[in-house]
N, CA, C and O atoms as a printed pandas DataFrame, in Angstrom:
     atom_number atom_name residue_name chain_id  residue_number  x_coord  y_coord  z_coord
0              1         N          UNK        A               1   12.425  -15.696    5.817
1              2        CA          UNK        A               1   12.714  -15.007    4.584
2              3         C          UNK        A               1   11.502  -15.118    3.656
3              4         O          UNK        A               1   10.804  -16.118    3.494
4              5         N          UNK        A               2   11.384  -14.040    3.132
5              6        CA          UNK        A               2   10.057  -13.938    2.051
6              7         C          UNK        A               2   10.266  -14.679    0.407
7              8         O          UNK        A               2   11.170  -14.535   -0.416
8              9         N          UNK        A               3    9.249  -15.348    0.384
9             10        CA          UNK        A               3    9.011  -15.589   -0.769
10            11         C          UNK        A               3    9.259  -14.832   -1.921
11            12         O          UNK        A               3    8.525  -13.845   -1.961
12            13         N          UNK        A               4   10.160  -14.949   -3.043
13            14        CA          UNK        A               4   10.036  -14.151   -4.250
14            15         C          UNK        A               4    8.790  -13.385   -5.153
15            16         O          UNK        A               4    8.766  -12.254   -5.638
16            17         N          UNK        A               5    7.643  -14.615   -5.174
17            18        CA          UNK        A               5    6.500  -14.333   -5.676
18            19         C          UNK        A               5    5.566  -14.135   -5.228
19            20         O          UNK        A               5    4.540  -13.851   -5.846
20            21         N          UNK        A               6    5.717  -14.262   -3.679
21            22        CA          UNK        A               6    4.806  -14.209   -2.768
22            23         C          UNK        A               6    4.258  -12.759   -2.789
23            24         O          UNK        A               6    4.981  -11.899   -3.292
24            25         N          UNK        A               7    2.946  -12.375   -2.247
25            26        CA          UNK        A               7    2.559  -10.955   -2.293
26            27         C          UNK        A               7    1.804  -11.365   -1.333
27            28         O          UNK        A               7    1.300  -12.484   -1.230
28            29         N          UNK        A               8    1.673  -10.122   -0.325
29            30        CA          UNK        A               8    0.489  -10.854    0.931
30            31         C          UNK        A               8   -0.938   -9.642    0.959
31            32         O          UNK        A               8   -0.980   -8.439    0.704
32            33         N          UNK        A               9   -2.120  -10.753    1.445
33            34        CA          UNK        A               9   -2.658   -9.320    1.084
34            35         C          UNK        A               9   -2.893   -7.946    1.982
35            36         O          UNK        A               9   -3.641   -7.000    1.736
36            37         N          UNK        A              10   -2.309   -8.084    2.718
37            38        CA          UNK        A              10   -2.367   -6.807    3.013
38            39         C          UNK        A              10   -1.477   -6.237    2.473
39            40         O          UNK        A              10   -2.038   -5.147    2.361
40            41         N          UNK        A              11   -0.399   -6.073    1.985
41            42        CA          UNK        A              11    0.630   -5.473    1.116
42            43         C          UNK        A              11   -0.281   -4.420    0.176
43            44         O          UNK        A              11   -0.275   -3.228   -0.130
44            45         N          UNK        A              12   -1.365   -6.089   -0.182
45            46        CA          UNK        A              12   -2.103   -5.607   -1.602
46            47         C          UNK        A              12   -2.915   -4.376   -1.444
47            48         O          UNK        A              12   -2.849   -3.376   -2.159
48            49         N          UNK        A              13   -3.714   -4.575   -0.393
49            50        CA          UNK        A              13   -4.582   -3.897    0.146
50            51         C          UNK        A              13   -4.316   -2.320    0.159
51            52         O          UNK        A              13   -4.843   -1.395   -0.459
52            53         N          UNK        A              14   -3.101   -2.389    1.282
53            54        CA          UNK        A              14   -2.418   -1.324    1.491
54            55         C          UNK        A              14   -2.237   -0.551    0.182
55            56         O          UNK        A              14   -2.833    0.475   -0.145
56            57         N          UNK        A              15   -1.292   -1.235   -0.523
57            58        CA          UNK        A              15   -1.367   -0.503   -1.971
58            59         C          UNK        A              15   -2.406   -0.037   -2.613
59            60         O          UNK        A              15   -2.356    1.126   -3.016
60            61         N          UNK        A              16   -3.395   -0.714   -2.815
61            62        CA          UNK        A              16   -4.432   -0.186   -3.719
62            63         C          UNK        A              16   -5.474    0.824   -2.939
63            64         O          UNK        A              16   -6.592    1.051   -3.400
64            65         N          UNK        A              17   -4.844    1.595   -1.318
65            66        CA          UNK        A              17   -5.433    2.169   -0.813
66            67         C          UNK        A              17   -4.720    3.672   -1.553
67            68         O          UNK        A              17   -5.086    4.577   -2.302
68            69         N          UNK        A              18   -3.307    3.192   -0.692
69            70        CA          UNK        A              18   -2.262    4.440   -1.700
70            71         C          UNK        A              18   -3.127    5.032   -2.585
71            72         O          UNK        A              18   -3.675    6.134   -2.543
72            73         N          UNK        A              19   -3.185    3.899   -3.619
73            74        CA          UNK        A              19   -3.366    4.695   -5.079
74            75         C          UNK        A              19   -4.721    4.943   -4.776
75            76         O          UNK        A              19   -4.917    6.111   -5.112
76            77         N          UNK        A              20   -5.255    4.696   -4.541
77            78        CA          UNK        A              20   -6.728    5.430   -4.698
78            79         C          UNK        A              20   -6.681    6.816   -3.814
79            80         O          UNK        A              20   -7.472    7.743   -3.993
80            81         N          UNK        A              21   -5.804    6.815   -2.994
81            82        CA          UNK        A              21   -5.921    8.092   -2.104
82            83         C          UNK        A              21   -4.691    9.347   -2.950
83            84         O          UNK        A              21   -4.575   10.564   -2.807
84            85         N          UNK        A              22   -4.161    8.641   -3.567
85            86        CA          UNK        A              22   -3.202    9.857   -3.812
86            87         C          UNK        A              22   -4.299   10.045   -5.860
87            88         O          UNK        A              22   -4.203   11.103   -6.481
88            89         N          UNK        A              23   -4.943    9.129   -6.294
89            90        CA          UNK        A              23   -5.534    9.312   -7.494
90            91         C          UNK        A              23   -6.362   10.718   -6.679
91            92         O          UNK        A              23   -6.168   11.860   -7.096
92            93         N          UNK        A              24   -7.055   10.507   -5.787
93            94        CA          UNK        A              24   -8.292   11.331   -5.201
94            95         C          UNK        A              24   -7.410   12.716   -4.854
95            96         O          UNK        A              24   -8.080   13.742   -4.967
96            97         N          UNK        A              25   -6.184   12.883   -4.500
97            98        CA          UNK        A              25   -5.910   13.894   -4.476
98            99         C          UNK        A              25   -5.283   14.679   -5.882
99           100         O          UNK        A              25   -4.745   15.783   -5.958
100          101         N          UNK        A              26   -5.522   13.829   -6.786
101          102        CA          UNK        A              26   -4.988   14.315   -7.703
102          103         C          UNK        A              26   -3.251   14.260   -8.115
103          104         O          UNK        A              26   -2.750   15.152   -8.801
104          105         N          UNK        A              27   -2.638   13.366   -7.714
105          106        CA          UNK        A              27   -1.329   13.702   -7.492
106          107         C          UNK        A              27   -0.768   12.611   -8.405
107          108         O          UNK        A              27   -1.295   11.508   -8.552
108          109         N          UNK        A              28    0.478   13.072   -9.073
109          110        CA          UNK        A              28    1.381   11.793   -9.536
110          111         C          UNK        A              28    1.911   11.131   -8.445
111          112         O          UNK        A              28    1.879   11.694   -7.351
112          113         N          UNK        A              29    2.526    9.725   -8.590
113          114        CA          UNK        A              29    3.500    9.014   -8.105
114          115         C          UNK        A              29    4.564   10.113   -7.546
115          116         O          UNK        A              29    4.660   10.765   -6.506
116          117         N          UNK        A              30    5.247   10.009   -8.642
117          118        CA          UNK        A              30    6.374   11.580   -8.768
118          119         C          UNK        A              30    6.058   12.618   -7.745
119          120         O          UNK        A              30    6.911   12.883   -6.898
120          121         N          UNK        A              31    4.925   13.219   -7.750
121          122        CA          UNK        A              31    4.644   14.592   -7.030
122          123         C          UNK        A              31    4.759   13.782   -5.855
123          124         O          UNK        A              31    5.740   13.914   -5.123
124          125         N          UNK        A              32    3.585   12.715   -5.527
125          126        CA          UNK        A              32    3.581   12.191   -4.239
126          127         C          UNK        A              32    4.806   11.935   -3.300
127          128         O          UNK        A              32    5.076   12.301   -2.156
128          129         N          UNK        A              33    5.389   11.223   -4.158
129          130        CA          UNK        A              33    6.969   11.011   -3.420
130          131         C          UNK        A              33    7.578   12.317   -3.449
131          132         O          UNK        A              33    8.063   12.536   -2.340
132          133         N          UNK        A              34    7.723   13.078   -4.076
133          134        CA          UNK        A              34    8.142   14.396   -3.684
134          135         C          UNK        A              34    7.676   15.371   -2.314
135          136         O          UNK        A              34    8.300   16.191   -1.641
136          137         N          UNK        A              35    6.478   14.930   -2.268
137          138        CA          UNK        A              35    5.728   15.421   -1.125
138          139         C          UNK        A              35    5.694   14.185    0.399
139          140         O          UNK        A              35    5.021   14.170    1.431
140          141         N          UNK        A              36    6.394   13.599    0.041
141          142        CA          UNK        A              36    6.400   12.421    1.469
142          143         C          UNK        A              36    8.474   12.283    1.772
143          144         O          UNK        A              36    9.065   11.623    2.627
144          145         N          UNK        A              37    9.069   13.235    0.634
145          146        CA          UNK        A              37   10.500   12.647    0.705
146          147         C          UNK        A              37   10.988   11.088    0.650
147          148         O          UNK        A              37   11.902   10.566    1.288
148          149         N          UNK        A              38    9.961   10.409   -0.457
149          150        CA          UNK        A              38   10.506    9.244   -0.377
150          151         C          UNK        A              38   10.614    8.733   -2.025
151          152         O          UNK        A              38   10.026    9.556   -2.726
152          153         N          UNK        A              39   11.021    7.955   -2.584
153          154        CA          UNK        A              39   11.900    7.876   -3.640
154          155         C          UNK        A              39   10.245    7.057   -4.796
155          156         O          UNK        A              39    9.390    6.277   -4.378
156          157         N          UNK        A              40   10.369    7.637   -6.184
157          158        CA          UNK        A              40    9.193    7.867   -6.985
158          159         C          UNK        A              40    8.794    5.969   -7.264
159          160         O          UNK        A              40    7.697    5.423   -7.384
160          161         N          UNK        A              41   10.184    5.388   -7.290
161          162        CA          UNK        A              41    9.919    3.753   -7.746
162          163         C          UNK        A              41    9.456    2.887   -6.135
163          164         O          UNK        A              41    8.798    1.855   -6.003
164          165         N          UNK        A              42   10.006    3.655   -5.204
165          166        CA          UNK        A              42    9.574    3.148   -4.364
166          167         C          UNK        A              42    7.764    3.535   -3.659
167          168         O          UNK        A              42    7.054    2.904   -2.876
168          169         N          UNK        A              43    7.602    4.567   -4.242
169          170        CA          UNK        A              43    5.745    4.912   -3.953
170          171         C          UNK        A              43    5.170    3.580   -4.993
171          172         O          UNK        A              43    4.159    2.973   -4.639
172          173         N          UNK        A              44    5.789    3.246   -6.094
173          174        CA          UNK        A              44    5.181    2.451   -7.136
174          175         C          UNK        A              44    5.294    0.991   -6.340
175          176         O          UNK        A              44    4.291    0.281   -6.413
176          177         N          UNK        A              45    6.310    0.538   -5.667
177          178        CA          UNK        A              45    6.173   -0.358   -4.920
178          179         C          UNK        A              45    5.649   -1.199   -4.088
179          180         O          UNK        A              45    5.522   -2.403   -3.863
180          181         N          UNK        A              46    5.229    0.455   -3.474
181          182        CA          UNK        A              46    3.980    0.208   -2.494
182          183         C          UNK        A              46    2.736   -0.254   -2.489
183          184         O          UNK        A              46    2.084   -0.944   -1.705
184          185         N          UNK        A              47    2.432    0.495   -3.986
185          186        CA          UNK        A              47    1.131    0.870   -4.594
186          187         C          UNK        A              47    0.612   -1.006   -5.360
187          188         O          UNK        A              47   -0.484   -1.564   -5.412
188          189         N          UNK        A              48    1.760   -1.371   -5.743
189          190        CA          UNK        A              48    1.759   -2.394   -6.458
190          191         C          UNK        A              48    2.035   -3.782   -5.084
191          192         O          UNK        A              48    1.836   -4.916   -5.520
192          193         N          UNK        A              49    2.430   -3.705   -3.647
193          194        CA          UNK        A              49    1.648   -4.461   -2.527
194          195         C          UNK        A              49    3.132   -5.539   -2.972
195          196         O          UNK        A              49    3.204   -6.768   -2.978
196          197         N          UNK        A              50    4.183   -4.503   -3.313
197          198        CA          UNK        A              50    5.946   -5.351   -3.142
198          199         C          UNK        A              50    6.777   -5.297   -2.148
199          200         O          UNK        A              50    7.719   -6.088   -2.087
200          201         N          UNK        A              51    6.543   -4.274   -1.131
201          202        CA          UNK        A              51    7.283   -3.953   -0.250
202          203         C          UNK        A              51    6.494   -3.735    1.106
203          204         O          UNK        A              51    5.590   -2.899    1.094
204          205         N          UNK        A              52    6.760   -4.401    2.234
205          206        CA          UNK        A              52    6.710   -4.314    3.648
206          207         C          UNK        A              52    6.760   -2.820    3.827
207          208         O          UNK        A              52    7.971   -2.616    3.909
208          209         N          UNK        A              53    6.101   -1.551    3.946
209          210        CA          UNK        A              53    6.276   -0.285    4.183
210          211         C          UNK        A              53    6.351   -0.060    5.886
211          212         O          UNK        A              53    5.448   -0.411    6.645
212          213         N          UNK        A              54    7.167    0.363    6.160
213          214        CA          UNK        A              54    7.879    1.269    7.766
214          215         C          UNK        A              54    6.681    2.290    8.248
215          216         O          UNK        A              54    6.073    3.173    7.643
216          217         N          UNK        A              55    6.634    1.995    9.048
217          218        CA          UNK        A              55    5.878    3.115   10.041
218          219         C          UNK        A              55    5.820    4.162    9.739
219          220         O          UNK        A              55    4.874    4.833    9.325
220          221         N          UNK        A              56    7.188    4.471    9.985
221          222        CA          UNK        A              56    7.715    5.548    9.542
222          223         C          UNK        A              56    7.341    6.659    8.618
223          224         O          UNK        A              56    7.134    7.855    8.825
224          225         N          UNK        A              57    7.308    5.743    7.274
225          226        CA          UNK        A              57    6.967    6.022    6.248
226          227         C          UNK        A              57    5.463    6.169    5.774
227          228         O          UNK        A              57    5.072    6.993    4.947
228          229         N          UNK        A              58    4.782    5.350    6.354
229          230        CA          UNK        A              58    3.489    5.570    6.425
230          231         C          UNK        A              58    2.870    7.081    6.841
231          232         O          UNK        A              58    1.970    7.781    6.377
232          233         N          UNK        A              59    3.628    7.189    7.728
233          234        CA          UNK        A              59    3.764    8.600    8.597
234          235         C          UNK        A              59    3.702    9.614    7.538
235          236         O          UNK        A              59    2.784   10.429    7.445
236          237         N          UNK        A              60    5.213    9.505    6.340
237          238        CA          UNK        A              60    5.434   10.096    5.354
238          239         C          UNK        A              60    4.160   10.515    4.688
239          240         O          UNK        A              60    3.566   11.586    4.807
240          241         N          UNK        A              61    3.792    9.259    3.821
241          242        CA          UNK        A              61    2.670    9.218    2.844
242          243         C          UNK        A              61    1.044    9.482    3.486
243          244         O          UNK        A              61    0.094    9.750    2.751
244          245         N          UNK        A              62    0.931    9.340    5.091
245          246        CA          UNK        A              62   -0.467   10.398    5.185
246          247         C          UNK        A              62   -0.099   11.684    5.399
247          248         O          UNK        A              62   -1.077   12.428    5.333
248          249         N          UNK        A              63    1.128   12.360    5.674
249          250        CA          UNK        A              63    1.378   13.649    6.130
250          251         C          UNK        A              63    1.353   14.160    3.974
251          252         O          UNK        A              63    0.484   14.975    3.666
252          253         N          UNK        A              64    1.878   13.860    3.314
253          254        CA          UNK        A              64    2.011   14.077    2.148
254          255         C          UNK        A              64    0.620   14.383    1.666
255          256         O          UNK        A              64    0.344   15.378    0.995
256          257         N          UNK        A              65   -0.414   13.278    2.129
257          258        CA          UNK        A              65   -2.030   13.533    1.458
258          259         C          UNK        A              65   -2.899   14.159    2.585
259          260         O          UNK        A              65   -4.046   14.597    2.493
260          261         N          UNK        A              66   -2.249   14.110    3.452
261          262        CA          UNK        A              66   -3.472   15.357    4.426
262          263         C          UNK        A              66   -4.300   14.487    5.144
263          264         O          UNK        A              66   -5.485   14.507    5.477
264          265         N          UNK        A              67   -3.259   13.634    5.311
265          266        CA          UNK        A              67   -4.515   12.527    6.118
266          267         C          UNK        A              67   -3.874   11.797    7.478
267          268         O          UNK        A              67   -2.652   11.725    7.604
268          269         N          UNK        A              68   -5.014   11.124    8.742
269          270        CA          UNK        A              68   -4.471   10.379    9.073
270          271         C          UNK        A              68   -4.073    9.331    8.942
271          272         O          UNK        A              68   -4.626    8.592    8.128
272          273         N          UNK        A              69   -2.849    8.833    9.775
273          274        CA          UNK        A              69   -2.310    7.577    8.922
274          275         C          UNK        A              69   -3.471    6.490    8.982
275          276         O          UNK        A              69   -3.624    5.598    8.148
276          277         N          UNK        A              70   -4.204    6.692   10.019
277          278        CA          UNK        A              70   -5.534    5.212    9.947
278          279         C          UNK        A              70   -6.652    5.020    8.428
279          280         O          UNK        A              70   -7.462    4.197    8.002
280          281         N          UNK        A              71   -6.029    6.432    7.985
281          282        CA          UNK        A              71   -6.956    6.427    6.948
282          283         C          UNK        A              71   -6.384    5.272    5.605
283          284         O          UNK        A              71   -7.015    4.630    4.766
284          285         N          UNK        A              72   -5.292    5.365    5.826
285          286        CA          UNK        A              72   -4.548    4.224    5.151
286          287         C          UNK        A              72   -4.813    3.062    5.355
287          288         O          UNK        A              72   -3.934    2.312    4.929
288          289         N          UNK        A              73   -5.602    2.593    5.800
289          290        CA          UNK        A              73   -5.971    1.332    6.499
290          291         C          UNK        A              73   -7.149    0.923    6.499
291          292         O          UNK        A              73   -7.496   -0.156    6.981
292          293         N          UNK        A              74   -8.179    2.060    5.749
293          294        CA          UNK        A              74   -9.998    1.807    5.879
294          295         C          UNK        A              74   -9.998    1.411    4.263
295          296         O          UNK        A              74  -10.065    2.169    3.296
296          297         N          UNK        A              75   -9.904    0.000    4.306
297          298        CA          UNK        A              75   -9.924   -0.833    2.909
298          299         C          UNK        A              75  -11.810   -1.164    2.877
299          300         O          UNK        A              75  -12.659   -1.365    3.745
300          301         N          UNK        A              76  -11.806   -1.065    1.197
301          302        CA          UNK        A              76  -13.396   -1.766    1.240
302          303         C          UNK        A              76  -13.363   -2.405    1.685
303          304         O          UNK        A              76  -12.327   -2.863    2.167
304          305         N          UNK        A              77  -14.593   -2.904    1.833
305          306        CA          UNK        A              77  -15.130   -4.225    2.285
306          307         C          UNK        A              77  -15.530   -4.884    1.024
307          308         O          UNK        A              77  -16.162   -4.367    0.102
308          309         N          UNK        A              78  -14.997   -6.314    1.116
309          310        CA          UNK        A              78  -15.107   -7.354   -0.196
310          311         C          UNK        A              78  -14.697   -6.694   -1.624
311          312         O          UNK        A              78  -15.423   -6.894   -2.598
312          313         N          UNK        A              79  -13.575   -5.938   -1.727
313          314        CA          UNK        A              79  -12.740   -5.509   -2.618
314          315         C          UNK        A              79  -11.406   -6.270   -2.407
315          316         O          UNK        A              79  -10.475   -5.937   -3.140
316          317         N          UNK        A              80  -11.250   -7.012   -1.718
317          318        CA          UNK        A              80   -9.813   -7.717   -1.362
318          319         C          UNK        A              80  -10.010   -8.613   -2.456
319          320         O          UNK        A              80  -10.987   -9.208   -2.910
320          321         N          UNK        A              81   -8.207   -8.498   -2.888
321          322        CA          UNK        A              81   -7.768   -9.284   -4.196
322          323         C          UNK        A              81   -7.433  -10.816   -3.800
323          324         O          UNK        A              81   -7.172  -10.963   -2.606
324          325         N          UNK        A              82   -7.411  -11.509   -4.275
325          326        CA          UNK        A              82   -6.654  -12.880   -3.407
326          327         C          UNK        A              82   -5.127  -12.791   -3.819
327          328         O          UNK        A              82   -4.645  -12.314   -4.846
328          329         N          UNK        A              83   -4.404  -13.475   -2.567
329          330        CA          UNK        A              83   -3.181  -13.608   -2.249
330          331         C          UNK        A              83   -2.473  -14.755   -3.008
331          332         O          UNK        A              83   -3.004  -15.836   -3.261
332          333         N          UNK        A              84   -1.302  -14.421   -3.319
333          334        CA          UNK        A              84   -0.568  -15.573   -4.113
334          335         C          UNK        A              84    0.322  -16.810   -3.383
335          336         O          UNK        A              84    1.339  -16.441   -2.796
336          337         N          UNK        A              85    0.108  -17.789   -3.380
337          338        CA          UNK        A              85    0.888  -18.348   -2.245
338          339         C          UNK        A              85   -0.015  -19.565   -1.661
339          340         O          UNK        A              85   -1.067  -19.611   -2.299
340          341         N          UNK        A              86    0.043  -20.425   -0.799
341          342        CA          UNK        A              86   -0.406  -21.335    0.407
342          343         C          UNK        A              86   -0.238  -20.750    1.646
343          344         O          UNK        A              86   -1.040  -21.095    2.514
344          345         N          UNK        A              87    0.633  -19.927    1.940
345          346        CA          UNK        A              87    0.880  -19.236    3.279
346          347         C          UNK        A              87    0.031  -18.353    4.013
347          348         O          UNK        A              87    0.257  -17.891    5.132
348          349         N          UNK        A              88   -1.188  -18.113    3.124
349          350        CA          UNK        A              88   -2.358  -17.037    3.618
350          351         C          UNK        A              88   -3.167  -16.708    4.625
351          352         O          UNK        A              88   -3.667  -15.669    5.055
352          353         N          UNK        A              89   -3.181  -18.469    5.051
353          354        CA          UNK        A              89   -3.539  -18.739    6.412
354          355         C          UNK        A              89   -5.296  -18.662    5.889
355          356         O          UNK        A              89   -6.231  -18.283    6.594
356          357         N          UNK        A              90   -5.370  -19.160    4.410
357          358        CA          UNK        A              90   -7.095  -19.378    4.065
358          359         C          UNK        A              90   -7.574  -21.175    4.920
359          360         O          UNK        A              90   -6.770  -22.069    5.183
360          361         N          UNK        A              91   -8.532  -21.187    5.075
361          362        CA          UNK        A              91   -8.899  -22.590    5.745
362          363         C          UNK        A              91   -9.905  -23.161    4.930
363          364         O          UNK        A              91  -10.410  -22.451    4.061
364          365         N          UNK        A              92  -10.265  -24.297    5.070
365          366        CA          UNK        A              92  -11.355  -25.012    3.745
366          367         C          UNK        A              92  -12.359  -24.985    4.832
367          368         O          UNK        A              92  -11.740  -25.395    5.814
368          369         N          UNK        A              93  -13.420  -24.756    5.140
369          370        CA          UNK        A              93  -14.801  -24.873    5.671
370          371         C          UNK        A              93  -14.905  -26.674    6.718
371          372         O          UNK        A              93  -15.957  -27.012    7.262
């Protein structure tokens, strides 16, 4: 069972890909989820690296921006936020 406060980072990651890809298309939250059939608080969810997102759905949100879904997944490099938690699996040198 997941932690309450826990956020992992790829959650994070993931999210702050969202939003940069649906900012680049120009789109609201609102429109976006309108265009993926999936619900407007739950795109904010995503975006914000709260919710475990479904395959599925992923599916949704690159078919919505015109993309493939791998494109969801090409995070900067050394833009990663740090993770909240001990569970991160970071190691001390």
């Amino acid at each position: 069972m997941a932690r309450a406060h826990t956020k992992d980072i790829l959650l994070i990651q993931f999210g702050m890909r969202v939003r940069a890809l649906r900012k680049a298309a120009r789109l609201s939250q609102e429109k976006l989820a309108f265009q993926s059939d999936l619900d407007r608080s739950y795109i904010g969810q995503v975006e914000r690296g709260e919710c475990n997102i479904s395959l599925k759905n992923i599916g949704k949100l690159a078919r919505a921006l015109d993309i493939a879904p791998a494109e969801l997944f090409q995070f900067p490099r050394g833009d990663a936020p740090q993770a909240a938690g001990p569970d991160h699996g970071t190691t001390d040198p």
